[in-house]
C-alpha positions in Angstrom: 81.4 78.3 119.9 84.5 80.3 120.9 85.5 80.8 117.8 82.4 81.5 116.6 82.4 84.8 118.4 86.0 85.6 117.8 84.7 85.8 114.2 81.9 88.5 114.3 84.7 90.2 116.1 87.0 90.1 113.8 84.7 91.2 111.3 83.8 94.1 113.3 88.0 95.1 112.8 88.2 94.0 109.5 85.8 96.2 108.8 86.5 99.2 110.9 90.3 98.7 109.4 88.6 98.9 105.7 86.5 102.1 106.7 89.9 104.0 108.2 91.9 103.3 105.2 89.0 104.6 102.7 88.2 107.5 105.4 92.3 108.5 105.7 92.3 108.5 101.5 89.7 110.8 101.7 91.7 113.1 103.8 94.5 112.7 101.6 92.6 113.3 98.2 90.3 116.1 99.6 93.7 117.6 101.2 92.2 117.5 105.1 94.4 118.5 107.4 93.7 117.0 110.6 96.7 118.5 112.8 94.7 121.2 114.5 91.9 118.2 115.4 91.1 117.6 119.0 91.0 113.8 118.1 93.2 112.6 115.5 91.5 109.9 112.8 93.1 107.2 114.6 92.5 108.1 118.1 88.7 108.4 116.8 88.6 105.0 115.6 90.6 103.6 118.2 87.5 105.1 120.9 84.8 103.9 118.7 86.2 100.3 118.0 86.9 99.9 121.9 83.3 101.2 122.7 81.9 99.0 119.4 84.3 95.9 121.1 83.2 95.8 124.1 79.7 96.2 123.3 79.6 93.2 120.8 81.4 90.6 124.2 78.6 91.8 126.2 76.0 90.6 123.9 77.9 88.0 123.0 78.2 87.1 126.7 74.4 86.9 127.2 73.8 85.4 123.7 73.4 81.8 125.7 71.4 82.6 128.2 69.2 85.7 127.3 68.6 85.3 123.3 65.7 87.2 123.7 67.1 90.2 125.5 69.7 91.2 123.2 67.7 93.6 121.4 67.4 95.1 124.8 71.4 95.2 125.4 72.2 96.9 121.9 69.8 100.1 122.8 71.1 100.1 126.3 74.8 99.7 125.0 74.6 101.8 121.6 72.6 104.6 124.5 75.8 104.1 127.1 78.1 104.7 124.2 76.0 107.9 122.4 76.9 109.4 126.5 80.4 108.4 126.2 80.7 109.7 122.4 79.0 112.9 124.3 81.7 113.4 126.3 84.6 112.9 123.7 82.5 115.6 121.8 82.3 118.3 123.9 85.5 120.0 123.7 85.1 120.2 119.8 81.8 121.6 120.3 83.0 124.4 122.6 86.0 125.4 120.7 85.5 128.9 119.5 89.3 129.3 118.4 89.5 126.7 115.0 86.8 126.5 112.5 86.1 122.5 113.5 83.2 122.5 110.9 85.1 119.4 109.4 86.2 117.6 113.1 83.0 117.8 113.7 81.6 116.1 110.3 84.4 113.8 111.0 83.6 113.0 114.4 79.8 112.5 113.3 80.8 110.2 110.2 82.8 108.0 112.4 80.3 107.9 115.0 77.4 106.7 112.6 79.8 103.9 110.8 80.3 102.3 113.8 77.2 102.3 114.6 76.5 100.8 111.5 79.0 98.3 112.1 77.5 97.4 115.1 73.5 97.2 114.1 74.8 95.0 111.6 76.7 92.4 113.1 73.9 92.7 115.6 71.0 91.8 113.4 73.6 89.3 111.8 73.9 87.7 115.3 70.1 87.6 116.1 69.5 86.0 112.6 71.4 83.0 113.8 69.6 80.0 114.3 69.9 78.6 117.8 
């Protein structure tokens, strides 16, 4: 059972690993400089795989015992992490100095694949037969 949820965790880095190096070569082919970013690529994904992390234990912590409620613990967790994702985006949002049109497509793109990442592996989990 252990190692049954170390694996939709690992899936969850496997895939957010697979999504960095696609979203880095697209910074290098486009020729995106990120050096004047509030939040570097990595420090983005680093946030949003924590937040995706320790959202997944959680449901996986009540999987047992509350099958039914997990639904219920995504939206509350995915809503807790939209705040926190809030906060990270404010100071891009009130930067007036850079143009920060691309940090903040960045920011959004990497917000919405984890979330991805995590609906799925969510739906995967409640698809499991008990």
């Amino acid at each position: 059972m252990f190692l049954k949820n170390l694996k939709l965790i690992f899936h969850l880095y496997l895939i957010a690993f697979s999504s960095y190096i696609l979203h880095k070569a697209a910074f290098f082919v486009f020729k995106i400089n990120d050096l004047n970013f509030h939040y570097s690529l990595e420090a983005l994904y680093l946030i949003f795989l924590i937040l995706a992390t320790i959202l997944l234990v959680i449901i996986l912590r009540f999987k047992k015992d509350k099958f039914d409620s997990i639904g219920m613990f995504f939206m509350l967790g995915t809503f807790i992490q939209m705040f926190v994702a809030y906060i990270f985006l404010r100071p891009i949002l009130s930067d007036t100095i850079h143009n920060i049109r691309f940090e903040k497509i960045n920011f959004f793109i990497t917000f919405i694949l984890f979330l991805l990442f995590e609906t799925l592996l969510t739906a995967r989990l409640l698809n499991e037969k008990r």
